[in-house]
PDB file as gemmi writes it, atoms N, CA and C in Angstrom:
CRYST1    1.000    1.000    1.000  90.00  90.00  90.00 P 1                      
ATOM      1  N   UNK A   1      -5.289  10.281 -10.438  1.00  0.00           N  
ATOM      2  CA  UNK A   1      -5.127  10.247  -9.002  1.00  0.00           C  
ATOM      3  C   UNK A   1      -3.696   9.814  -8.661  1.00  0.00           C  
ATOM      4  N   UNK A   2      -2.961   9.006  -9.662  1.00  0.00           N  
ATOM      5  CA  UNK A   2      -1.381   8.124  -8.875  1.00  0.00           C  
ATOM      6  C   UNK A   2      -0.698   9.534  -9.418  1.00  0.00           C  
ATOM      7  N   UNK A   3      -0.812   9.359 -10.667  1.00  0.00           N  
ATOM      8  CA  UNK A   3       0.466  10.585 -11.396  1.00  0.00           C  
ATOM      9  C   UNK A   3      -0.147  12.056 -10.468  1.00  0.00           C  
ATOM     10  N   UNK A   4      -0.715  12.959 -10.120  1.00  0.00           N  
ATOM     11  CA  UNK A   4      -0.913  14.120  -9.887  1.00  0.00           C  
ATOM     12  C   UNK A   4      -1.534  14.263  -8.429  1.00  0.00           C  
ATOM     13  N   UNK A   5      -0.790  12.726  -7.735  1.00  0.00           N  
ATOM     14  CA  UNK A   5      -0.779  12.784  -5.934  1.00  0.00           C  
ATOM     15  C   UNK A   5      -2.209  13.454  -5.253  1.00  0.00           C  
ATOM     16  N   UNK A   6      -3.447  12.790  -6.128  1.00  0.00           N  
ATOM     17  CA  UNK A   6      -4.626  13.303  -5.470  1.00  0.00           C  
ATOM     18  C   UNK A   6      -5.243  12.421  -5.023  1.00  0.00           C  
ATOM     19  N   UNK A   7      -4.972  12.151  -3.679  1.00  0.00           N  
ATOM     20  CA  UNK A   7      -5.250  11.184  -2.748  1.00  0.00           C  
ATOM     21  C   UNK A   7      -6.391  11.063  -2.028  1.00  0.00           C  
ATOM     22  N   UNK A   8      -6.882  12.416  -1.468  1.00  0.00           N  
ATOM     23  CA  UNK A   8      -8.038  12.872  -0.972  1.00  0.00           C  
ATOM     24  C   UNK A   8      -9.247  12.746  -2.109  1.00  0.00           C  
ATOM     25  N   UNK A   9      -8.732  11.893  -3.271  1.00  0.00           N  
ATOM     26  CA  UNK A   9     -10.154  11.465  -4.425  1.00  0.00           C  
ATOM     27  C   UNK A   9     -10.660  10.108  -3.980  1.00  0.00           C  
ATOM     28  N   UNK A  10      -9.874   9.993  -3.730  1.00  0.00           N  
ATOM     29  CA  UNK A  10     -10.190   7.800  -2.788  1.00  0.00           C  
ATOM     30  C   UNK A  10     -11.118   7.276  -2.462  1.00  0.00           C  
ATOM     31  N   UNK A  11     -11.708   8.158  -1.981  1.00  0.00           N  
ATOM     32  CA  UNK A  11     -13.292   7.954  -1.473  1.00  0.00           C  
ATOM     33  C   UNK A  11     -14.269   7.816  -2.183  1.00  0.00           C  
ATOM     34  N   UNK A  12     -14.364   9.235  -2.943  1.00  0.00           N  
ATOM     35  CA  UNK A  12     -15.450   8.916  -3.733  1.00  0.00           C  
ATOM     36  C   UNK A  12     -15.338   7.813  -5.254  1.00  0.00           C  
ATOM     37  N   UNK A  13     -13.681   7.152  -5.674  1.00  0.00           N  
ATOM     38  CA  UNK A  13     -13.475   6.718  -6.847  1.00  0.00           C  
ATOM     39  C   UNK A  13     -13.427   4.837  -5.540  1.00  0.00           C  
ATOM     40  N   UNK A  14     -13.208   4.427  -4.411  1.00  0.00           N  
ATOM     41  CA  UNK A  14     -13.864   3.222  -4.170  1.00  0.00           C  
ATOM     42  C   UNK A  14     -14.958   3.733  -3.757  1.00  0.00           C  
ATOM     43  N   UNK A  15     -16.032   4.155  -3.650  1.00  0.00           N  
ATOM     44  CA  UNK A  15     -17.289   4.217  -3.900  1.00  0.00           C  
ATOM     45  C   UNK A  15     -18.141   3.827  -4.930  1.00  0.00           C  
ATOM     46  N   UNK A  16     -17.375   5.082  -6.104  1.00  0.00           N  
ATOM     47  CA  UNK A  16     -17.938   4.256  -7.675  1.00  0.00           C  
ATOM     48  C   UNK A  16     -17.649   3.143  -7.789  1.00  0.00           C  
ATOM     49  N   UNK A  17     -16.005   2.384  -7.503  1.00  0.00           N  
ATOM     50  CA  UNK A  17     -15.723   1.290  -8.066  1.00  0.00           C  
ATOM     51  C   UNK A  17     -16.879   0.385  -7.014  1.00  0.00           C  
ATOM     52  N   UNK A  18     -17.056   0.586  -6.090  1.00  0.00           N  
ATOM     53  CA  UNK A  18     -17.903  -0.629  -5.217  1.00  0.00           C  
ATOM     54  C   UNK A  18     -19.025  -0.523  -5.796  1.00  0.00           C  
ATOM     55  N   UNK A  19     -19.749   0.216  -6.444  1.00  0.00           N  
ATOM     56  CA  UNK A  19     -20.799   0.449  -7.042  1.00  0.00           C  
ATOM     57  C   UNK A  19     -21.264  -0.113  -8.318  1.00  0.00           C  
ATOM     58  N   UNK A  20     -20.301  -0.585  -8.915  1.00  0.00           N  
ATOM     59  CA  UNK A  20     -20.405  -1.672 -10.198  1.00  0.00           C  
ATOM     60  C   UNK A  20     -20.361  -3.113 -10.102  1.00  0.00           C  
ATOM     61  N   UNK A  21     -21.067  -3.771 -10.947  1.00  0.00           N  
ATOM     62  CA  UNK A  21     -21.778  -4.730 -10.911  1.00  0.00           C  
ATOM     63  C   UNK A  21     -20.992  -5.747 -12.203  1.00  0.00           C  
ATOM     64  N   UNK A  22     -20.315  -5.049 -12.943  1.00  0.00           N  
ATOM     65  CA  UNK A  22     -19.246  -5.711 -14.079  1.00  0.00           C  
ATOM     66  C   UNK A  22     -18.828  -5.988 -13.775  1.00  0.00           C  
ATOM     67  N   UNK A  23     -17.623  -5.764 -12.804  1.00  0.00           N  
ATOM     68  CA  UNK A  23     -16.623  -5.759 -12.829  1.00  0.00           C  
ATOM     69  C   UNK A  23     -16.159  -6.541 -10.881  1.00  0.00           C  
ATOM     70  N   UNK A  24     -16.178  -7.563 -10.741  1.00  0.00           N  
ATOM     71  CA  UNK A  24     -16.859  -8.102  -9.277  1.00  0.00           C  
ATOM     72  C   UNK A  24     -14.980  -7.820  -8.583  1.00  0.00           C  
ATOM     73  N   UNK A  25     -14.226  -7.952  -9.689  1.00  0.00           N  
ATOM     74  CA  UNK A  25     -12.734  -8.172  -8.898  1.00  0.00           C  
ATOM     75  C   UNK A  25     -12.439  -6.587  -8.644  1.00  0.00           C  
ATOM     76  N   UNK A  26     -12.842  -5.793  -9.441  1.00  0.00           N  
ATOM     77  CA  UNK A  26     -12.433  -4.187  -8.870  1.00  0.00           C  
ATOM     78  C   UNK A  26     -13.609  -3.781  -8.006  1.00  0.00           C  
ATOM     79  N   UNK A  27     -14.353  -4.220  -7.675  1.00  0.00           N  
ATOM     80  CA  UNK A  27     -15.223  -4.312  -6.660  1.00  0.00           C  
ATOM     81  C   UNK A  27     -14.238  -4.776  -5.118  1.00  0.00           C  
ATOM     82  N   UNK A  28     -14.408  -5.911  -5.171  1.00  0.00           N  
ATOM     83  CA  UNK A  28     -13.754  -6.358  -4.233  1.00  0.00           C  
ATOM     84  C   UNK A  28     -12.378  -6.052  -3.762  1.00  0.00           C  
ATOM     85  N   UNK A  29     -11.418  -5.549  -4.573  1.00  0.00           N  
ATOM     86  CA  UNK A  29     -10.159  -4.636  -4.814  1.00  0.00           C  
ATOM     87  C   UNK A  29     -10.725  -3.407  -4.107  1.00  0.00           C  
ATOM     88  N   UNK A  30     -11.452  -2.403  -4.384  1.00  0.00           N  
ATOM     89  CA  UNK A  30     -11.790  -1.092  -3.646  1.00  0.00           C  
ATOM     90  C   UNK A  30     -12.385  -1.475  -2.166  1.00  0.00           C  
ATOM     91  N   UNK A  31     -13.194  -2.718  -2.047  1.00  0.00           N  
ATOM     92  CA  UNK A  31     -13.648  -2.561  -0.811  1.00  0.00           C  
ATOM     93  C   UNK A  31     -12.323  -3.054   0.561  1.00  0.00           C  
ATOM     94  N   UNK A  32     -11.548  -3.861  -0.212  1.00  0.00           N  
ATOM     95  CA  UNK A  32     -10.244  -4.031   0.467  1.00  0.00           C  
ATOM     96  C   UNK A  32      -9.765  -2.731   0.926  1.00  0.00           C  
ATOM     97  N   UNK A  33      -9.861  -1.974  -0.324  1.00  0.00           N  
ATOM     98  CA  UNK A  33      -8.573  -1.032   0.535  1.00  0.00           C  
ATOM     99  C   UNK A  33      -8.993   0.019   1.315  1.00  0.00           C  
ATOM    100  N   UNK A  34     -10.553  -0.107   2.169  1.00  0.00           N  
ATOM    101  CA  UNK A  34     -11.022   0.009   2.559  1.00  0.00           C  
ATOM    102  C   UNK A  34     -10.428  -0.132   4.544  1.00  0.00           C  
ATOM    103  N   UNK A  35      -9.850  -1.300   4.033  1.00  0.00           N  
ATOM    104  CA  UNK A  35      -9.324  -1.815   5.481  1.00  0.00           C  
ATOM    105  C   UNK A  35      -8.225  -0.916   5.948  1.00  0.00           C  
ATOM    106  N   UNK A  36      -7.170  -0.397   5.220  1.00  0.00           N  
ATOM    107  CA  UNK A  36      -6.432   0.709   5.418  1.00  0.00           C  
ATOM    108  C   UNK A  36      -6.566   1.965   4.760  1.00  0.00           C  
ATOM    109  N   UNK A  37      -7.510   2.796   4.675  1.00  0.00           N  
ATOM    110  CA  UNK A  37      -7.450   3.728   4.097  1.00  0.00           C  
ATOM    111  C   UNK A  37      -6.756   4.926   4.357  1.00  0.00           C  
ATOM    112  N   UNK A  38      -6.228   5.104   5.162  1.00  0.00           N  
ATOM    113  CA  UNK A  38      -5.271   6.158   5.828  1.00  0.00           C  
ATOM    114  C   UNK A  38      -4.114   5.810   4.929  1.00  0.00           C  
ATOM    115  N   UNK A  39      -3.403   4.605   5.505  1.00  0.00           N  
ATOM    116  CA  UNK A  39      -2.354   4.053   4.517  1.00  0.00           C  
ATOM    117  C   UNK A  39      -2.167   4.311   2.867  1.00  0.00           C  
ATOM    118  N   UNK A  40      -3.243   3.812   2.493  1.00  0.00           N  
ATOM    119  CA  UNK A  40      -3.419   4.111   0.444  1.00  0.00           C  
ATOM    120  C   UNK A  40      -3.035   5.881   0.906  1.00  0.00           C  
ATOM    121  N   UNK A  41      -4.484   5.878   1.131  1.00  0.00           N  
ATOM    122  CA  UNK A  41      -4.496   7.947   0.890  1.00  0.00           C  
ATOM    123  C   UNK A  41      -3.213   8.237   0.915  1.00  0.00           C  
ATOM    124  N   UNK A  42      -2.376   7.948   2.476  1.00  0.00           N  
ATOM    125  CA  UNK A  42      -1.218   8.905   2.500  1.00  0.00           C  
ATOM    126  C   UNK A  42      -0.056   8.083   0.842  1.00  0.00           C  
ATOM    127  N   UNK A  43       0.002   7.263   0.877  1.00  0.00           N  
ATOM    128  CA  UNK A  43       0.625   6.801   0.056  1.00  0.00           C  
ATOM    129  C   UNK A  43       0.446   7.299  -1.444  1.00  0.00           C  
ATOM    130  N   UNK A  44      -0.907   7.302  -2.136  1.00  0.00           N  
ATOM    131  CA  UNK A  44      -1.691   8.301  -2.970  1.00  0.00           C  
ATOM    132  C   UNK A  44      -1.022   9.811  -3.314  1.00  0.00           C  
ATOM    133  N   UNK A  45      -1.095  10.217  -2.109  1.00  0.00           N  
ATOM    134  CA  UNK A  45      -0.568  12.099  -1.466  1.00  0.00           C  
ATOM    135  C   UNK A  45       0.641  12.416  -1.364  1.00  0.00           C  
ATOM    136  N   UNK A  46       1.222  11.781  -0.660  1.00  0.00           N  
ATOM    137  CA  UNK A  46       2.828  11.837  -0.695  1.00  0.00           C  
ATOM    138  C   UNK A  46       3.542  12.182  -1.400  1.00  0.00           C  
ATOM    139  N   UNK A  47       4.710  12.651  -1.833  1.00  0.00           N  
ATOM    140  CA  UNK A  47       5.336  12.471  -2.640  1.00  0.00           C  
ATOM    141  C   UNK A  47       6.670  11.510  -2.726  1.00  0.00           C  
ATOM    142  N   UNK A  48       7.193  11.032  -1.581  1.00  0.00           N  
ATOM    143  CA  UNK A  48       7.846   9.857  -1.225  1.00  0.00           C  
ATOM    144  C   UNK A  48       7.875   8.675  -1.019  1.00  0.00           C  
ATOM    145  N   UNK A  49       8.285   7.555  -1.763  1.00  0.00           N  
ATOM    146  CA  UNK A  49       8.032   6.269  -1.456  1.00  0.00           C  
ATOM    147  C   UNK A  49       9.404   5.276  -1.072  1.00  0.00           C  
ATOM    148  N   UNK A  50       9.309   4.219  -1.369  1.00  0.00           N  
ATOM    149  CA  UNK A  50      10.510   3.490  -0.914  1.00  0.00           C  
ATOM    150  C   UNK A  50      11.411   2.373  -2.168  1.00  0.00           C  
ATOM    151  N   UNK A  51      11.148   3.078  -3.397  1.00  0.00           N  
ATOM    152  CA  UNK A  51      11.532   1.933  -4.484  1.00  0.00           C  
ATOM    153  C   UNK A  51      13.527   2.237  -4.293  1.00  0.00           C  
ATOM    154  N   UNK A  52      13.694   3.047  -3.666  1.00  0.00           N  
ATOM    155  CA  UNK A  52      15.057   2.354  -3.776  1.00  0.00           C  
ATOM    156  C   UNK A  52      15.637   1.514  -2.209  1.00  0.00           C  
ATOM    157  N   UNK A  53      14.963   1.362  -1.395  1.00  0.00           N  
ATOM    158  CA  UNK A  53      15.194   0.430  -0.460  1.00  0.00           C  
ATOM    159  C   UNK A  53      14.848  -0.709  -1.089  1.00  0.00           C  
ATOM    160  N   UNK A  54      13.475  -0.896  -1.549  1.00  0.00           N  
ATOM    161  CA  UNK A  54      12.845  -1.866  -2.765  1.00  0.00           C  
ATOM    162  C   UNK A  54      13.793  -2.542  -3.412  1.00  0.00           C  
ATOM    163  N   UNK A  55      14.540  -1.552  -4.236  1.00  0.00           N  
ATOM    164  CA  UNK A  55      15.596  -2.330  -5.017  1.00  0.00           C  
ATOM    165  C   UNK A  55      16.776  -3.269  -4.274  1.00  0.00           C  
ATOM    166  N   UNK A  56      17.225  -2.066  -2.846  1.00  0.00           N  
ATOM    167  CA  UNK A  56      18.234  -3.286  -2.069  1.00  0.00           C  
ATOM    168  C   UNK A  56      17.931  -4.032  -1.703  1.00  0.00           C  
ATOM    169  N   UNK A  57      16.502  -4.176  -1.200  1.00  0.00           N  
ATOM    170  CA  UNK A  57      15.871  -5.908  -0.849  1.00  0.00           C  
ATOM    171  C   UNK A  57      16.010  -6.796  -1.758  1.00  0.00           C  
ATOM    172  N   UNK A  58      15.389  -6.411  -2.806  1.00  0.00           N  
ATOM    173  CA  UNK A  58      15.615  -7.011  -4.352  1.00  0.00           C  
ATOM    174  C   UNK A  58      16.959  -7.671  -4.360  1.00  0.00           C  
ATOM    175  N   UNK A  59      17.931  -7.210  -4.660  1.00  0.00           N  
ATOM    176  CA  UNK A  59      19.145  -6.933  -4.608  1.00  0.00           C  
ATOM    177  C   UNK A  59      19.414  -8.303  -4.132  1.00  0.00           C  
ATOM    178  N   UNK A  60      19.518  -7.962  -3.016  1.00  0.00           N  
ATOM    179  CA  UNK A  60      20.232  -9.035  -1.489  1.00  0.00           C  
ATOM    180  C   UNK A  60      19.312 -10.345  -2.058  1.00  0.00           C  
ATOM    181  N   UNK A  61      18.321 -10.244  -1.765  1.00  0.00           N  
ATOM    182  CA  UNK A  61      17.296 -11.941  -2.294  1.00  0.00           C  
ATOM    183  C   UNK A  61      17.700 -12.454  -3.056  1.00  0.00           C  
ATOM    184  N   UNK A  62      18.598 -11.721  -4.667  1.00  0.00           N  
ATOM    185  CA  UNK A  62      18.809 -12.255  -5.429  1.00  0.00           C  
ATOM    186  C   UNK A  62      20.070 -12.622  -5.608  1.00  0.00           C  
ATOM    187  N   UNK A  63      20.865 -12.396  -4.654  1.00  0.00           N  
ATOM    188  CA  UNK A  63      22.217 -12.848  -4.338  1.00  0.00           C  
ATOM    189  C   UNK A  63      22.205 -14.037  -3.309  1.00  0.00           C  
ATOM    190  N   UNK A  64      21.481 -13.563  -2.242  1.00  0.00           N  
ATOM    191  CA  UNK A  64      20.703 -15.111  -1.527  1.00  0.00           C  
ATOM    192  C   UNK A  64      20.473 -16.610  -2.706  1.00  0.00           C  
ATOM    193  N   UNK A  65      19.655 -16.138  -3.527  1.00  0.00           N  
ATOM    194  CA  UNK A  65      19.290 -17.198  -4.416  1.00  0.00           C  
ATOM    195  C   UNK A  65      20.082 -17.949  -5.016  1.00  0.00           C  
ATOM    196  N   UNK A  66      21.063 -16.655  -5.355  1.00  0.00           N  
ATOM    197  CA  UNK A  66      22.207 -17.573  -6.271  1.00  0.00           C  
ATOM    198  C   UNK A  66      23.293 -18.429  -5.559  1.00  0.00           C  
ATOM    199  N   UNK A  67      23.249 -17.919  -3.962  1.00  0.00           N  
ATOM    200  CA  UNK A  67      23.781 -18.932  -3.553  1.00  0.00           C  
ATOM    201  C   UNK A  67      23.831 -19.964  -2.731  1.00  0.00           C  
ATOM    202  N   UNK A  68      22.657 -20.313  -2.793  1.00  0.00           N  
ATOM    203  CA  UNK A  68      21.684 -21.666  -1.821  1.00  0.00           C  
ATOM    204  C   UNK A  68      22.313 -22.791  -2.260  1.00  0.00           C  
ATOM    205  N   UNK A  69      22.573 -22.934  -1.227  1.00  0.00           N  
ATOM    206  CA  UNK A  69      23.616 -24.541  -0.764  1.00  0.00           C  
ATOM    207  C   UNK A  69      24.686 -24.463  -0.906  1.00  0.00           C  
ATOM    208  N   UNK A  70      25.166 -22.896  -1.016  1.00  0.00           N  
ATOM    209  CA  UNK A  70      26.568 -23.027  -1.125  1.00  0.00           C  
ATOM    210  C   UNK A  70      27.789 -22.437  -0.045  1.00  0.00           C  
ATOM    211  N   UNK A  71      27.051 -21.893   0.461  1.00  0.00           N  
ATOM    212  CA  UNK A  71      28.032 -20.880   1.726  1.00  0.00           C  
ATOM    213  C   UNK A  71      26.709 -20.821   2.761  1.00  0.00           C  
ATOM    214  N   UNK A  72      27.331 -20.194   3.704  1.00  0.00           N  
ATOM    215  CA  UNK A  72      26.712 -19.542   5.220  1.00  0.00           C  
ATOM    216  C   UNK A  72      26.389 -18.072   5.176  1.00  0.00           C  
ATOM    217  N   UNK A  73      26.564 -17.549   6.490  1.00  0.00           N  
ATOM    218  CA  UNK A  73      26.136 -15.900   6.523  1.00  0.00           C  
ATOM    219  C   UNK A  73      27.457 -15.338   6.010  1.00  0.00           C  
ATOM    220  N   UNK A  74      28.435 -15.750   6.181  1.00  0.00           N  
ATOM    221  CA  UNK A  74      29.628 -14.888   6.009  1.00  0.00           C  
ATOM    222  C   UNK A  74      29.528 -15.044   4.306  1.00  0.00           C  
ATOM    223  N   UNK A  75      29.983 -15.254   3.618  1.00  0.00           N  
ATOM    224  CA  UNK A  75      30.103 -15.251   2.308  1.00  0.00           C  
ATOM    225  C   UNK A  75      28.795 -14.156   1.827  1.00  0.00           C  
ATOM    226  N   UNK A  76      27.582 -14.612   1.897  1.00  0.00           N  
ATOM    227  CA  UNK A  76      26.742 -13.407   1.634  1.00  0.00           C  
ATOM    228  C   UNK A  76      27.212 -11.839   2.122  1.00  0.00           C  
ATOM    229  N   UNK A  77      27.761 -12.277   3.479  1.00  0.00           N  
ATOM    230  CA  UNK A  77      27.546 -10.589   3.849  1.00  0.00           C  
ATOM    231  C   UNK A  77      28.724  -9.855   3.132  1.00  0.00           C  
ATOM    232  N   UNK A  78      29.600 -10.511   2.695  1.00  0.00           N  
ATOM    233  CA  UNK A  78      30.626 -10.325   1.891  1.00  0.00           C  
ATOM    234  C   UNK A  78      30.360  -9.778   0.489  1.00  0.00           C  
ATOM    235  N   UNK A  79      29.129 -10.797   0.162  1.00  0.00           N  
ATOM    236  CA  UNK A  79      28.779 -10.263  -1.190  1.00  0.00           C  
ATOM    237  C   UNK A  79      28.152  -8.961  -1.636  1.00  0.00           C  
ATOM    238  N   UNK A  80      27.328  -8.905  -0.273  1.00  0.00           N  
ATOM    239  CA  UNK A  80      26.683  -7.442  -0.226  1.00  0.00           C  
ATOM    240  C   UNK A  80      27.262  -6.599  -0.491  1.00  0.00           C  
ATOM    241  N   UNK A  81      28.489  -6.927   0.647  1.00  0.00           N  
ATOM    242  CA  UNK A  81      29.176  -5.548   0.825  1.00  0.00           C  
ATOM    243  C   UNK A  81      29.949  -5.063  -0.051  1.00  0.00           C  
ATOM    244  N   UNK A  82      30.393  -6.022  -0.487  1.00  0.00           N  
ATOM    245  CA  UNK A  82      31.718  -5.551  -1.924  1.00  0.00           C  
ATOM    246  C   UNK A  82      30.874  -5.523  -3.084  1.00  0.00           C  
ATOM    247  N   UNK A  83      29.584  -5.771  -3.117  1.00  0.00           N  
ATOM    248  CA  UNK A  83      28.132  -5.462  -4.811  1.00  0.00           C  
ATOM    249  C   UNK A  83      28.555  -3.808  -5.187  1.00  0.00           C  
TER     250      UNK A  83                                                      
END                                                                             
């Protein structure tokens, strides 16, 4: 279903998963995503996601980190910009 973007399977695979009795955390995992299911599906279907915005968030946080307690906004935005 992730690798070959078949999204419109969702339904009936949290169905099965809600349907087992082993396994109580993939139970409770399928009935969650329950709460947005439009969201998963399209996400599922798509072929576009966001891992390289992902990465510039990444990015920036971890330049944030490294420099706590040491400068203000200006020095970060500096750092960004010249990364």
């Amino acid at each position: 279903m992730l690798t070959h973007l078949q999204g419109d399977r969702l339904p009936e695979w949290i169905e099965a998963a809600s349907a087992t009795t082993e396994l109580p955390s993939l139970r409770h995992f399928a009935q969650h995503l329950l709460r947005d299911l439009d969201a998963v599906t399209a996400g599922l279907t798509l072929s576009w996601n966001s891992g390289v915005v992902e990465g510039h968030v990444n990015r920036i946080k971890m330049l944030k980190r490294q420099m706590f307690g040491r400068a203000g906004f200006e020095l970060l935005r500096k750092r960004v910009l010249l990364a």
